[in-house]
N, CA, C and O atoms as a Tripos MOL2 file, in Angstrom:
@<TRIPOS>MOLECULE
protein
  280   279    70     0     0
PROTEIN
NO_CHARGES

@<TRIPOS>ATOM
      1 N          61.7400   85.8580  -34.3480 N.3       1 UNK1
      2 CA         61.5740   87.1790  -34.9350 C.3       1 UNK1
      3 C          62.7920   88.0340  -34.5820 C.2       1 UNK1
      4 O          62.9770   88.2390  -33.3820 O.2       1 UNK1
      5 N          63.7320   88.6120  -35.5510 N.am      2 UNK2
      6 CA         64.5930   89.4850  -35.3980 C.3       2 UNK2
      7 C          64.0220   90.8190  -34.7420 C.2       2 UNK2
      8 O          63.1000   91.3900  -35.3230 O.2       2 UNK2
      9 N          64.6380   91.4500  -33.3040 N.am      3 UNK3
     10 CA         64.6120   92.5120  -33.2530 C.3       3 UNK3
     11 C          65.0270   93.6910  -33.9310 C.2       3 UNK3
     12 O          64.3950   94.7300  -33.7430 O.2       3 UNK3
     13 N          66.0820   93.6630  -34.7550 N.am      4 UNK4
     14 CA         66.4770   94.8160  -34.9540 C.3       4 UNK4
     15 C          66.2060   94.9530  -36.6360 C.2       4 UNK4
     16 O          66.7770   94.2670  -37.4840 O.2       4 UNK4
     17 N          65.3240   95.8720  -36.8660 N.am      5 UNK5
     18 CA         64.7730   96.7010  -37.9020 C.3       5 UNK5
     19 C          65.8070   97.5660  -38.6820 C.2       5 UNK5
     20 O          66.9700   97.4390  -38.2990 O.2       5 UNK5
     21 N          65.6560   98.1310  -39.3590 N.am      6 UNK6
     22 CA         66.5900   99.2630  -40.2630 C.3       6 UNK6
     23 C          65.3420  100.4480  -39.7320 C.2       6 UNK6
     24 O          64.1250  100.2690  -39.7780 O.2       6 UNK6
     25 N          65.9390  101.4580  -39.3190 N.am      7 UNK7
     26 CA         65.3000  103.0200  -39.1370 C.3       7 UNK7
     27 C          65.6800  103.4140  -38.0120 C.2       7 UNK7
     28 O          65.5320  102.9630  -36.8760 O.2       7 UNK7
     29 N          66.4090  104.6850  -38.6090 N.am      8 UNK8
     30 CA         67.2310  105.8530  -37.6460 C.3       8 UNK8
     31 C          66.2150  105.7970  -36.6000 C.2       8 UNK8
     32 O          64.9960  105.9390  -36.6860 O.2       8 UNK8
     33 N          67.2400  105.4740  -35.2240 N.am      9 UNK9
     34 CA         66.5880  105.6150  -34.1460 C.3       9 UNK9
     35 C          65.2150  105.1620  -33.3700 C.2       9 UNK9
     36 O          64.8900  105.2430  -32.1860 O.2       9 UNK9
     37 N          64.4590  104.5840  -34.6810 N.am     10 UNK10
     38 CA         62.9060  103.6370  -34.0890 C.3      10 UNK10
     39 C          63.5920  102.2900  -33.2020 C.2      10 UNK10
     40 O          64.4600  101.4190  -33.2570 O.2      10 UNK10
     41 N          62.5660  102.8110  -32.4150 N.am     11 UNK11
     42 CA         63.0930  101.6920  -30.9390 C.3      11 UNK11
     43 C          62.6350  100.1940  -31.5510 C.2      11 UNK11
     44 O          61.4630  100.1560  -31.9260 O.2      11 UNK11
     45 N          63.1560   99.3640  -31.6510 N.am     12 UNK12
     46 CA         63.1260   97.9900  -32.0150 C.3      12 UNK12
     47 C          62.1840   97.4740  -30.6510 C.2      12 UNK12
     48 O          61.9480   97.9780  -29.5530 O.2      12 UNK12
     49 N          61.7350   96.0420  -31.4160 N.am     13 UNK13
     50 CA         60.7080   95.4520  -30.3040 C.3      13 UNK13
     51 C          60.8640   95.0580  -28.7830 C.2      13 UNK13
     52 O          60.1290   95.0270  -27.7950 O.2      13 UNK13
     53 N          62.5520   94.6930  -29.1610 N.am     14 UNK14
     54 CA         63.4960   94.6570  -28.1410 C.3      14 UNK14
     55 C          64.4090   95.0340  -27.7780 C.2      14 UNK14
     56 O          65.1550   94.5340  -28.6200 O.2      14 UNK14
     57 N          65.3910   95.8710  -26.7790 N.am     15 UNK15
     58 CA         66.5100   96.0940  -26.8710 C.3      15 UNK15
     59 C          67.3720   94.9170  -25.8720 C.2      15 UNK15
     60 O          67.7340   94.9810  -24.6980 O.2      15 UNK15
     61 N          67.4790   94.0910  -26.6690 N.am     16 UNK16
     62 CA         68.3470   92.9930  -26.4800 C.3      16 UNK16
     63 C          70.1450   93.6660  -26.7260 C.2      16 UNK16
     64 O          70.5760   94.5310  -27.4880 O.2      16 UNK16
     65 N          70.8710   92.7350  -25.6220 N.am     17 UNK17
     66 CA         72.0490   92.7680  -25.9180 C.3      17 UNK17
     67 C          72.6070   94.0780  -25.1830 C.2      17 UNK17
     68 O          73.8100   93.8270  -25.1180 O.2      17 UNK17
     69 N          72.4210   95.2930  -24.6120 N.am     18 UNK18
     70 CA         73.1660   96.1020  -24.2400 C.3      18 UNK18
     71 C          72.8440   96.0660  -22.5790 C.2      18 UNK18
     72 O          73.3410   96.9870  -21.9300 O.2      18 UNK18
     73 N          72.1550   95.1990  -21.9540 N.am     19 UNK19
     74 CA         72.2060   95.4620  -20.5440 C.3      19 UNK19
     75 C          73.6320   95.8990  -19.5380 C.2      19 UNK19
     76 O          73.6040   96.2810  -18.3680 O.2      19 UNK19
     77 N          74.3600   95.7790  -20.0700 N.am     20 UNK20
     78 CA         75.7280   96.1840  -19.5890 C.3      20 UNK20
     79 C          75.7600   97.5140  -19.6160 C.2      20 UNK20
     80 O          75.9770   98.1860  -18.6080 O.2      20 UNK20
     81 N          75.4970   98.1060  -21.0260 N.am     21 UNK21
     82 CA         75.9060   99.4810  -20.7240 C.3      21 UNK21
     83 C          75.1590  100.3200  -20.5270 C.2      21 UNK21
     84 O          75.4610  101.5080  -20.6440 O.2      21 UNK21
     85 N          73.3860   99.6740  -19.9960 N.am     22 UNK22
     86 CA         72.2360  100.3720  -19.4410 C.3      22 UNK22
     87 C          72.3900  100.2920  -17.7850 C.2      22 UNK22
     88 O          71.6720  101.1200  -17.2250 O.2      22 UNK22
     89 N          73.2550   99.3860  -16.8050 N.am     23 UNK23
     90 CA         73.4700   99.0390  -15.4390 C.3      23 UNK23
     91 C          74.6040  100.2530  -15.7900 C.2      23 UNK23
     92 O          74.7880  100.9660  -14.8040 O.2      23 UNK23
     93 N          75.3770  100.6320  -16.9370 N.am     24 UNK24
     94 CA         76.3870  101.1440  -16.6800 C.3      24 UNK24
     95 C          76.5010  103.0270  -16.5540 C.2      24 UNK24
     96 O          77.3070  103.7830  -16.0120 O.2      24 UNK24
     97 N          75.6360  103.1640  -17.1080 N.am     25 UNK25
     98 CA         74.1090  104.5230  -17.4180 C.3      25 UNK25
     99 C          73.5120  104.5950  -15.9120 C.2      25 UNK25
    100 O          73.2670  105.7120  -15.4550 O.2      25 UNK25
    101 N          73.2280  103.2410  -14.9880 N.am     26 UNK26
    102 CA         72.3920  103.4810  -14.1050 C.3      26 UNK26
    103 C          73.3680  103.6180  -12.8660 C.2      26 UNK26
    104 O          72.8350  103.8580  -11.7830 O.2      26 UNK26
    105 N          74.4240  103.5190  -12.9070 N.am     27 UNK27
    106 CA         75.5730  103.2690  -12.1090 C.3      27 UNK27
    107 C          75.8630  105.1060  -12.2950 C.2      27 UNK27
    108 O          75.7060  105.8280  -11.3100 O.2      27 UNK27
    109 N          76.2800  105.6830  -13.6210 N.am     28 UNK28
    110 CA         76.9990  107.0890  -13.8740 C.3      28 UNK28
    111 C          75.9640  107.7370  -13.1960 C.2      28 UNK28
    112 O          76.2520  108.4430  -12.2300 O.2      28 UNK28
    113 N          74.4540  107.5670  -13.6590 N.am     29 UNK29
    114 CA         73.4400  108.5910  -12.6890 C.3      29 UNK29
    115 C          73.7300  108.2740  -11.4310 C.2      29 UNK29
    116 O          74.7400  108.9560  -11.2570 O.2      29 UNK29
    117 N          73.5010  107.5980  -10.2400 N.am     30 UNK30
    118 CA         74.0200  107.2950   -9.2280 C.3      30 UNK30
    119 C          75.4010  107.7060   -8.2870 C.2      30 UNK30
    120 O          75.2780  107.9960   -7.0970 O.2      30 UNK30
    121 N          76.4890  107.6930   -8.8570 N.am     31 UNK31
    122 CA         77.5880  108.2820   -8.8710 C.3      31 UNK31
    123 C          77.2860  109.8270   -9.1830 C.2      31 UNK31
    124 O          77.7150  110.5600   -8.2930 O.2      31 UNK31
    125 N          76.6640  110.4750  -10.2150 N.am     32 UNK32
    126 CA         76.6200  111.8630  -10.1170 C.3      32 UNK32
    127 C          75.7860  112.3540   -9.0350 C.2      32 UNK32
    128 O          76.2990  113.2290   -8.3370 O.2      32 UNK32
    129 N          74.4540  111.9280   -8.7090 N.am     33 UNK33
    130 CA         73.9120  111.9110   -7.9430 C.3      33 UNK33
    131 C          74.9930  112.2670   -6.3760 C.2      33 UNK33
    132 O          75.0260  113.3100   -5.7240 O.2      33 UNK33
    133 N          75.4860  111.4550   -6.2340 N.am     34 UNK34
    134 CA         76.7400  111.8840   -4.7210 C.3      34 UNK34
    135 C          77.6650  112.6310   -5.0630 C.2      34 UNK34
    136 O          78.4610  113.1480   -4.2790 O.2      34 UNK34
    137 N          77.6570  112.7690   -6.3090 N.am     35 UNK35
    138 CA         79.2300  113.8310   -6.5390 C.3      35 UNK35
    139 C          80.1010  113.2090   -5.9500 C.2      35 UNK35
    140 O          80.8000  113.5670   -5.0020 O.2      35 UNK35
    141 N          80.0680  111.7870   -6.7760 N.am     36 UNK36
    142 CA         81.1050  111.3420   -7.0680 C.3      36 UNK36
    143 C          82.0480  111.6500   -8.4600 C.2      36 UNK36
    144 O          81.5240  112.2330   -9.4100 O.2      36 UNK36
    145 N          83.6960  111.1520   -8.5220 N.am     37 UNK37
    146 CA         83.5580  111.3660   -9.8060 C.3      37 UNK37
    147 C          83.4040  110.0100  -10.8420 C.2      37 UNK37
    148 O          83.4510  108.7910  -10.6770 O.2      37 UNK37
    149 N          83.2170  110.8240  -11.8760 N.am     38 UNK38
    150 CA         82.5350  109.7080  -12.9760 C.3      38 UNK38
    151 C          83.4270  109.6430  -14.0230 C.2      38 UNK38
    152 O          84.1270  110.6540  -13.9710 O.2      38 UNK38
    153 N          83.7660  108.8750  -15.0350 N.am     39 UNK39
    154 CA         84.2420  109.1230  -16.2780 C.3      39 UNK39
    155 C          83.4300  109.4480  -17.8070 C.2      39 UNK39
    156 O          83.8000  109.9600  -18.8640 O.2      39 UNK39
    157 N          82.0990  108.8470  -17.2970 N.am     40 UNK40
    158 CA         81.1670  109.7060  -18.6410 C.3      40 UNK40
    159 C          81.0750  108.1210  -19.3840 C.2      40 UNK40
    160 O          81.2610  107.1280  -18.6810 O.2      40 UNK40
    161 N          80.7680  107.9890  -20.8830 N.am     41 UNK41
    162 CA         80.7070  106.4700  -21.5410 C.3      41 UNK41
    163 C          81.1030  107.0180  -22.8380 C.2      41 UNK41
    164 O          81.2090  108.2040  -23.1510 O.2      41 UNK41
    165 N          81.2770  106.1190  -23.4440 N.am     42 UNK42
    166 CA         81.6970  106.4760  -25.1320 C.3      42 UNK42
    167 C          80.7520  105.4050  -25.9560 C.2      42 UNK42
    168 O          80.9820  104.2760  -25.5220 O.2      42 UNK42
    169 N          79.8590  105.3950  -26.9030 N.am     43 UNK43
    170 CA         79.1400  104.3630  -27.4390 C.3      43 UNK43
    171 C          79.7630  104.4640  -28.4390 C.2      43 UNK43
    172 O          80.2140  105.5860  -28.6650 O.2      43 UNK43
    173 N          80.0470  103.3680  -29.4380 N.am     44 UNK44
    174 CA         80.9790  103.4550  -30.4410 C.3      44 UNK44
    175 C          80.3430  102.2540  -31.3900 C.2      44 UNK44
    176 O          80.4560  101.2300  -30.7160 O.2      44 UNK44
    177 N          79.5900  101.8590  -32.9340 N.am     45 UNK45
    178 CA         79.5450  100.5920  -33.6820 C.3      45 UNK45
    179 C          79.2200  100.6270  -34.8840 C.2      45 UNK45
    180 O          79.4770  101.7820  -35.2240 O.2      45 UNK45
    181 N          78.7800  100.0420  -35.8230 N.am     46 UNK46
    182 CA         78.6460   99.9410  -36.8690 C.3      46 UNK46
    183 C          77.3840  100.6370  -37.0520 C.2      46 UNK46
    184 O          76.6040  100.7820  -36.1110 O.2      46 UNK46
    185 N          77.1120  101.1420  -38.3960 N.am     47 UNK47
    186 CA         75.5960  101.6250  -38.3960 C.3      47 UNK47
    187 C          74.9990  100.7560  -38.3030 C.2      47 UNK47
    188 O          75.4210   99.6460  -38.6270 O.2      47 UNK47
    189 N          73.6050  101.0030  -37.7430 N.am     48 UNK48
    190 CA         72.0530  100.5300  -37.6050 C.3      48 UNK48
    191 C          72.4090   99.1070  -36.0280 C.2      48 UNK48
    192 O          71.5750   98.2410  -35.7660 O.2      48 UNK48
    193 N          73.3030   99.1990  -35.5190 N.am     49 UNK49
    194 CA         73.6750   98.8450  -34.4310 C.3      49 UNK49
    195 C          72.7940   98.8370  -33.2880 C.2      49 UNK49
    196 O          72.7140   97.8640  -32.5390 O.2      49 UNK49
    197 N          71.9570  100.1770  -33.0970 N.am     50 UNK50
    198 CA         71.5450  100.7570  -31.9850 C.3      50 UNK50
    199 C          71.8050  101.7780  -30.7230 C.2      50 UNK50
    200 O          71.2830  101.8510  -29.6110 O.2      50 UNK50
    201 N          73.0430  102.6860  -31.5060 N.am     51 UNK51
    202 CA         73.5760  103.9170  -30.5750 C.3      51 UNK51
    203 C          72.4650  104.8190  -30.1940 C.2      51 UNK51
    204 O          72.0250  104.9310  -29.0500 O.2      51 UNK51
    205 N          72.0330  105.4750  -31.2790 N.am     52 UNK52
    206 CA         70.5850  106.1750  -31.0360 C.3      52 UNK52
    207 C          69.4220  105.3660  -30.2740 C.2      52 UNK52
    208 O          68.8610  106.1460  -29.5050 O.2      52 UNK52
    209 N          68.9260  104.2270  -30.2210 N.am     53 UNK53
    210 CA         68.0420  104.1700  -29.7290 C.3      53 UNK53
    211 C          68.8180  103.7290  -28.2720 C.2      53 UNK53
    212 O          68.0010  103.9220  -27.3710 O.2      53 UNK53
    213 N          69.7510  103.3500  -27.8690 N.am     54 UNK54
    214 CA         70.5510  103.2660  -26.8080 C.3      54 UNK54
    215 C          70.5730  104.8580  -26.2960 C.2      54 UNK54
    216 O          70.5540  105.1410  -25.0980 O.2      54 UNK54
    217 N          70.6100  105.7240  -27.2160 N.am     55 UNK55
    218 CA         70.8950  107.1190  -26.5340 C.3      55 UNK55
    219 C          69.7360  107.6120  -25.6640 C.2      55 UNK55
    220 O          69.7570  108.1390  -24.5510 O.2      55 UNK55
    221 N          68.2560  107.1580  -26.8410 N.am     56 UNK56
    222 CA         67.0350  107.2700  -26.6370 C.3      56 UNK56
    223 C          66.5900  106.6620  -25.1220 C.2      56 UNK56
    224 O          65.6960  106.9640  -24.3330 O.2      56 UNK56
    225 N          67.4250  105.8800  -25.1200 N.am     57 UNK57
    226 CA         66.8520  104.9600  -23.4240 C.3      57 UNK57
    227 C          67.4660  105.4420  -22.2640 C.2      57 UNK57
    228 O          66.9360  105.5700  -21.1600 O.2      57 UNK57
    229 N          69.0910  105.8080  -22.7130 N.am     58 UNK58
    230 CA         69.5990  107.0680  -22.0200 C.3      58 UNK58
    231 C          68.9620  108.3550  -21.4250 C.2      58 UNK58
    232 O          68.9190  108.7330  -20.2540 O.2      58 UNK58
    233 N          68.4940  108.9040  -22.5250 N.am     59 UNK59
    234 CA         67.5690  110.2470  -21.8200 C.3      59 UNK59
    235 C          66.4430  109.8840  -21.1670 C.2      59 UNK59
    236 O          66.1980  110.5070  -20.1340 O.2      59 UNK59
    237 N          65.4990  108.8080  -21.5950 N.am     60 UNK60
    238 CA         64.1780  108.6380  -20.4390 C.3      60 UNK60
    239 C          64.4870  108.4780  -19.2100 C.2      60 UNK60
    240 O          63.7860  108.8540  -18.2700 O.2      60 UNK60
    241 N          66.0210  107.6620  -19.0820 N.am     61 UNK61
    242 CA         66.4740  107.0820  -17.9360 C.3      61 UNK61
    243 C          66.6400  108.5700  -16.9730 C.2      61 UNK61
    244 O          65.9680  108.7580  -15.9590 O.2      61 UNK61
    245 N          67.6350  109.5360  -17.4910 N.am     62 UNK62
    246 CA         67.9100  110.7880  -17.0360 C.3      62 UNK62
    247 C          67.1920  111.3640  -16.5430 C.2      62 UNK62
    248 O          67.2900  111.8510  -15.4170 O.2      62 UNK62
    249 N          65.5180  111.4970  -17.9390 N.am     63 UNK63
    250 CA         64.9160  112.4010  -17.1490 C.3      63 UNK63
    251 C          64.1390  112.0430  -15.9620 C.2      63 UNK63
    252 O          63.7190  112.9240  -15.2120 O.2      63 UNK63
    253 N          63.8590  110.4140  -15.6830 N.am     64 UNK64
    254 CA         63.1830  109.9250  -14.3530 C.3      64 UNK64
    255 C          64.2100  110.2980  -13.0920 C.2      64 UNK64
    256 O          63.7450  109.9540  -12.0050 O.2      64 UNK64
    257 N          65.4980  110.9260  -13.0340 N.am     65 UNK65
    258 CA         66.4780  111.6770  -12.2590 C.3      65 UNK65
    259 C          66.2530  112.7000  -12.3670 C.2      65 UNK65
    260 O          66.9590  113.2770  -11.5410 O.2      65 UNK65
    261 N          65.6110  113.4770  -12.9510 N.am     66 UNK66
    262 CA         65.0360  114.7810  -12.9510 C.3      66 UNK66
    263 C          66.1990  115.7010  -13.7930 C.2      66 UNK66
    264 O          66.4130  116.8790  -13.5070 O.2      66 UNK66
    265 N          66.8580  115.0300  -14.7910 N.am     67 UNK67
    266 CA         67.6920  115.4250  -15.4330 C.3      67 UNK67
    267 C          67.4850  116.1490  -16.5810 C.2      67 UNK67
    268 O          66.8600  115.5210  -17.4340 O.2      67 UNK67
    269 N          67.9620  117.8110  -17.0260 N.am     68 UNK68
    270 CA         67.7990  118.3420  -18.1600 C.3      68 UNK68
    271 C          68.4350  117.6860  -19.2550 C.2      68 UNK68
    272 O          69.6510  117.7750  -19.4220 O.2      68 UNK68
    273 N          67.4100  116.7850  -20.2980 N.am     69 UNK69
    274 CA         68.0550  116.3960  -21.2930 C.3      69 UNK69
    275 C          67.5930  117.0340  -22.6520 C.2      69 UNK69
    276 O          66.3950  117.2410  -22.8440 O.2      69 UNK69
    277 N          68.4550  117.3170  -23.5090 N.am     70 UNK70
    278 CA         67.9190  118.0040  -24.5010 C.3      70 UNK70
    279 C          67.8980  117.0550  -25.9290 C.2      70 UNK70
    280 O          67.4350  117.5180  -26.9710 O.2      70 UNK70
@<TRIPOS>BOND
     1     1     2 1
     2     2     3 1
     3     3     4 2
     4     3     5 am
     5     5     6 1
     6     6     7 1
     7     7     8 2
     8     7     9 am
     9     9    10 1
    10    10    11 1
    11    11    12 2
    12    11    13 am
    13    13    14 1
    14    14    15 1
    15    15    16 2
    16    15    17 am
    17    17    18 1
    18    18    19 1
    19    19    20 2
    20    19    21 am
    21    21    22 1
    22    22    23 1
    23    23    24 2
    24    23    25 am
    25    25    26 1
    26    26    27 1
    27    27    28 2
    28    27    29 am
    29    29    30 1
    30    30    31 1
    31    31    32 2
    32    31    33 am
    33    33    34 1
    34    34    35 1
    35    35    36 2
    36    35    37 am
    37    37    38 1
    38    38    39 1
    39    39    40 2
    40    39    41 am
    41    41    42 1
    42    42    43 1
    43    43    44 2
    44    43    45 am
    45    45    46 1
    46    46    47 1
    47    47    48 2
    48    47    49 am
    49    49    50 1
    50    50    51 1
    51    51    52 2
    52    51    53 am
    53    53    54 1
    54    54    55 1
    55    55    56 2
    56    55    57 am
    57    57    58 1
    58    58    59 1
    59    59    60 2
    60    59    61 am
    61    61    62 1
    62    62    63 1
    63    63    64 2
    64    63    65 am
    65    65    66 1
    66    66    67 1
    67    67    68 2
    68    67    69 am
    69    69    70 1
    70    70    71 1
    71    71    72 2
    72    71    73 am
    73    73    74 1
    74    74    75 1
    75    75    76 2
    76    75    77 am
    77    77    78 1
    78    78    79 1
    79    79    80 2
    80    79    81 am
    81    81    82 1
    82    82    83 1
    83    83    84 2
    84    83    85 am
    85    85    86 1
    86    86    87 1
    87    87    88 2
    88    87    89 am
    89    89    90 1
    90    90    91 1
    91    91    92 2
    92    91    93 am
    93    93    94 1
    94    94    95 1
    95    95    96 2
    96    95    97 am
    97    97    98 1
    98    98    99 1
    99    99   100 2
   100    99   101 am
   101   101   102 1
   102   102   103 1
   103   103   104 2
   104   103   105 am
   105   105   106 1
   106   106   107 1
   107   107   108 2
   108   107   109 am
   109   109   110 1
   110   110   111 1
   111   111   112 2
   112   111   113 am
   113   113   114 1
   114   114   115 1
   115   115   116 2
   116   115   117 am
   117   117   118 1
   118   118   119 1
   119   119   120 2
   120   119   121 am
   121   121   122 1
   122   122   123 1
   123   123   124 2
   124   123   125 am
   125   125   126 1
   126   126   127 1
   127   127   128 2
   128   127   129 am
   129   129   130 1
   130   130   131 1
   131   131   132 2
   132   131   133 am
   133   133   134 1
   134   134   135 1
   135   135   136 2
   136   135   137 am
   137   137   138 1
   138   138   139 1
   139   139   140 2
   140   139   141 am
   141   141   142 1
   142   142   143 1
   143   143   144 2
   144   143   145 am
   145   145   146 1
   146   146   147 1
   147   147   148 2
   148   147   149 am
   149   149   150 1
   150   150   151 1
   151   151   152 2
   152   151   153 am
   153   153   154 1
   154   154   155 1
   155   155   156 2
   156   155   157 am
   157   157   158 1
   158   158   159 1
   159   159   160 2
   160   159   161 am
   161   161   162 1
   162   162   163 1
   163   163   164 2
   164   163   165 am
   165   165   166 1
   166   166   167 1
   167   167   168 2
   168   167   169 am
   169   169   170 1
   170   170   171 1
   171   171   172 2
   172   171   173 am
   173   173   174 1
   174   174   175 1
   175   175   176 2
   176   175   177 am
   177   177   178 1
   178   178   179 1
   179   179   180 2
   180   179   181 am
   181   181   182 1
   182   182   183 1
   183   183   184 2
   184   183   185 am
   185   185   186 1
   186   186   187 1
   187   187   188 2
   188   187   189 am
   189   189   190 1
   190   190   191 1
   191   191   192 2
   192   191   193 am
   193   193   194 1
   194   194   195 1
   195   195   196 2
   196   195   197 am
   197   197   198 1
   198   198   199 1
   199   199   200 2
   200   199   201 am
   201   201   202 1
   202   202   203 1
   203   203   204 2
   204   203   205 am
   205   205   206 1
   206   206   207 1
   207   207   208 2
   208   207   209 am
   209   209   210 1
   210   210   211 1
   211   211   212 2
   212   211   213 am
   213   213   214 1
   214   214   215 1
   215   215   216 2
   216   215   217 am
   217   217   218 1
   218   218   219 1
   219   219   220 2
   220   219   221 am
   221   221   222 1
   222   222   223 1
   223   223   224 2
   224   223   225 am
   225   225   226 1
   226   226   227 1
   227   227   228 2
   228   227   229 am
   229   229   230 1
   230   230   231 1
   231   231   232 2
   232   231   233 am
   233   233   234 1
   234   234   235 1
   235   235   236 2
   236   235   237 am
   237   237   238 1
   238   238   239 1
   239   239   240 2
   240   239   241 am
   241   241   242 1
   242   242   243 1
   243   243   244 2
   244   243   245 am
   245   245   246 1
   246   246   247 1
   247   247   248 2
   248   247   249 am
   249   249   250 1
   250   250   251 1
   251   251   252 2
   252   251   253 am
   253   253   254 1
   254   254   255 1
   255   255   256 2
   256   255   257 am
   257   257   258 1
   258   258   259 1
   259   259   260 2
   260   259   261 am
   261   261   262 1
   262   262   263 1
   263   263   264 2
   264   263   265 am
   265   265   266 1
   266   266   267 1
   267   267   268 2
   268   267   269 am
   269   269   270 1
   270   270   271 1
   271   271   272 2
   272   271   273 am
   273   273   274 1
   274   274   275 1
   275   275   276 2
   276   275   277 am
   277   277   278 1
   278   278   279 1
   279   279   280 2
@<TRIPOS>SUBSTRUCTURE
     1 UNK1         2 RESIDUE 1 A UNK
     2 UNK2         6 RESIDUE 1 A UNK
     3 UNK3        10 RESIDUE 1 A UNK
     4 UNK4        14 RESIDUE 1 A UNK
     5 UNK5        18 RESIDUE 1 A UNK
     6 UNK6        22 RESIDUE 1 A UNK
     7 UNK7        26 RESIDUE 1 A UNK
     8 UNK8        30 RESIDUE 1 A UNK
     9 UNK9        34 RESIDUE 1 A UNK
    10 UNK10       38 RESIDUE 1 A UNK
    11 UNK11       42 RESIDUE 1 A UNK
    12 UNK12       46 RESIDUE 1 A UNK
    13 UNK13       50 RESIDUE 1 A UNK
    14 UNK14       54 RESIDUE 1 A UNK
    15 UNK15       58 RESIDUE 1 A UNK
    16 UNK16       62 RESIDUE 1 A UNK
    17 UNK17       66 RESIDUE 1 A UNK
    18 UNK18       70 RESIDUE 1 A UNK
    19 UNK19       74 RESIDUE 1 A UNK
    20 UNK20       78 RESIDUE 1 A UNK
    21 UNK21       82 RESIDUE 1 A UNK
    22 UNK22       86 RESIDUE 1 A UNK
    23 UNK23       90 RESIDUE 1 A UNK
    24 UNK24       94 RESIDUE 1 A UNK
    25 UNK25       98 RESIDUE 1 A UNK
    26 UNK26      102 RESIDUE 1 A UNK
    27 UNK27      106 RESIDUE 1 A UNK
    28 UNK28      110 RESIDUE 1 A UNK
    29 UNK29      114 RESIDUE 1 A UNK
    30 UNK30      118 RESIDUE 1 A UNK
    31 UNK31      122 RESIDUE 1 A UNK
    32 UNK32      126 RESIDUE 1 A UNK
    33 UNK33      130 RESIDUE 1 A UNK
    34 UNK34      134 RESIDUE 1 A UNK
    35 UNK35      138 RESIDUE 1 A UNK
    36 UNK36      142 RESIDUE 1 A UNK
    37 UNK37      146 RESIDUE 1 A UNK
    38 UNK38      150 RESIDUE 1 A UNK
    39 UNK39      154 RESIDUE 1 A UNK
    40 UNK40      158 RESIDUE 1 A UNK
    41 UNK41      162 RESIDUE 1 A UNK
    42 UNK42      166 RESIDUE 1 A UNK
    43 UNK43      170 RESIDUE 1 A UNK
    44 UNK44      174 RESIDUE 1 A UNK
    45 UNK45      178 RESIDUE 1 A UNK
    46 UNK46      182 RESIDUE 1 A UNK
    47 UNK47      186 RESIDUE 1 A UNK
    48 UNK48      190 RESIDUE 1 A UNK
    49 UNK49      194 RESIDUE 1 A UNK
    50 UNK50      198 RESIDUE 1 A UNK
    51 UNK51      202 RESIDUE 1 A UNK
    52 UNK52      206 RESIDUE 1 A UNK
    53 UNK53      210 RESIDUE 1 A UNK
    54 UNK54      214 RESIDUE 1 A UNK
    55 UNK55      218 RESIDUE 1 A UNK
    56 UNK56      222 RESIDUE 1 A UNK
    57 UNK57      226 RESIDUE 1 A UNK
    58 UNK58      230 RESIDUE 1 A UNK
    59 UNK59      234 RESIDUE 1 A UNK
    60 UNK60      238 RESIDUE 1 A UNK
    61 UNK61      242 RESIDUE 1 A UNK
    62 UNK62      246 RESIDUE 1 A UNK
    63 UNK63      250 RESIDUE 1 A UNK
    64 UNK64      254 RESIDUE 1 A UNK
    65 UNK65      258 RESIDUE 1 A UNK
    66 UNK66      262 RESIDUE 1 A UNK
    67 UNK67      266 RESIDUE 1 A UNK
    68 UNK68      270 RESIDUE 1 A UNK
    69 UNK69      274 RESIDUE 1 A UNK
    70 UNK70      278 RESIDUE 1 A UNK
């Protein structure tokens, strides 16, 4: 069964394939956390890729840091 669906931002069954740049999300919270410095991330791909729902996993992640996400 293919995970990835067509529709803005609906979270697919799986998010296969980006664990890199979710350790890499969990690494920038961490680092801000000490005030360290950070460089931030750039997500960049083709449509229906999964930036948005990557963004989407981004903010839950944030707000379990107690992070204002809007």
């Amino acid at each position: 069964m293919n995970p990835f669906a067509p529709g803005s931002g609906l979270k697919p069954p799986a998010l296969e394939g980006r664990e890199a740049e979710i350790e890499a999300f969990d690494r920038l919270i961490v680092r801000t956390k000490r005030q360290a410095a950070e460089r931030g991330m750039l997500l960049s791909g083709l449509r229906g890729v999964g930036k948005t729902v990557l963004l989407n996993n981004f903010a839950a992640q944030a707000e379990l840091h107690d992070w204002f996400v809007c």
